[in-house]
N, C-alpha and C positions, 0 to 999 in steps of 0.2 A: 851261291851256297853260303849261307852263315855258319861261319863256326861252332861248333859246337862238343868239340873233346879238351880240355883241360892240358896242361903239361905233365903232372903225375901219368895220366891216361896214354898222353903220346909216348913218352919214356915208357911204360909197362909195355905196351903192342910194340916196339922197335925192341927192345929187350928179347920179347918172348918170338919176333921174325926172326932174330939174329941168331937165337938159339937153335928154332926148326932147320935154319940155312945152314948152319955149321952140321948138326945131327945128320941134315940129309946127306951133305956134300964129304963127311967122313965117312959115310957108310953105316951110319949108327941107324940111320930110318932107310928101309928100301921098300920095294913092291908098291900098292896101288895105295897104302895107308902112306907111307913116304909122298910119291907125290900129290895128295890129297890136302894132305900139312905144309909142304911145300906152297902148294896155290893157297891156303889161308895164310898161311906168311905173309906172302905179296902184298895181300888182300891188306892184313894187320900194317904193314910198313905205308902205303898208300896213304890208306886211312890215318895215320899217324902223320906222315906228312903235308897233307893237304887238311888237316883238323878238321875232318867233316867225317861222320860217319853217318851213312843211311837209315842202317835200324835204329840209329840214336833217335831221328827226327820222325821214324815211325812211330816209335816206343814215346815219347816226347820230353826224352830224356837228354840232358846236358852236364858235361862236367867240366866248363870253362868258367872261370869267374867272371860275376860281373860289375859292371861297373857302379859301383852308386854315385846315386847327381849328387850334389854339393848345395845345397838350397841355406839359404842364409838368409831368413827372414824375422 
């Protein structure tokens, strides 16, 4: 798997698991919309952690910088 989510990117989807996780686990989100947002949490922290998101490389979208060569001719 090549990378391909950015730092800003990983920070927002860890931010926005971490918020769903506290909402669900105070009681603030219950019922089947609670654990629904719960499992894209997961999904969001995962993906954040491992820098690779699937739809990114269907969609053939990337938000990692890259590198430029250095060419000195």
């Amino acid at each position: 798997m090549k990378k391909n989510m950015g730092t800003a990117d990983k920070l927002i989807r860890l931010i926005v698991a971490a918020t769903i996780a506290y909402l669900y686990y105070n009681g603030t989100l219950t019922s089947t919309l609670g654990t629904l947002l719960l499992i894209v949490a997961a999904i969001f922290a995962l993906t954040a952690l491992i820098s690779f998101c699937p739809l990114y490389t269907l969609m053939g979208i990337t938000t990692c910088a890259t590198k430029k060569e250095n060419k000195n001719v």
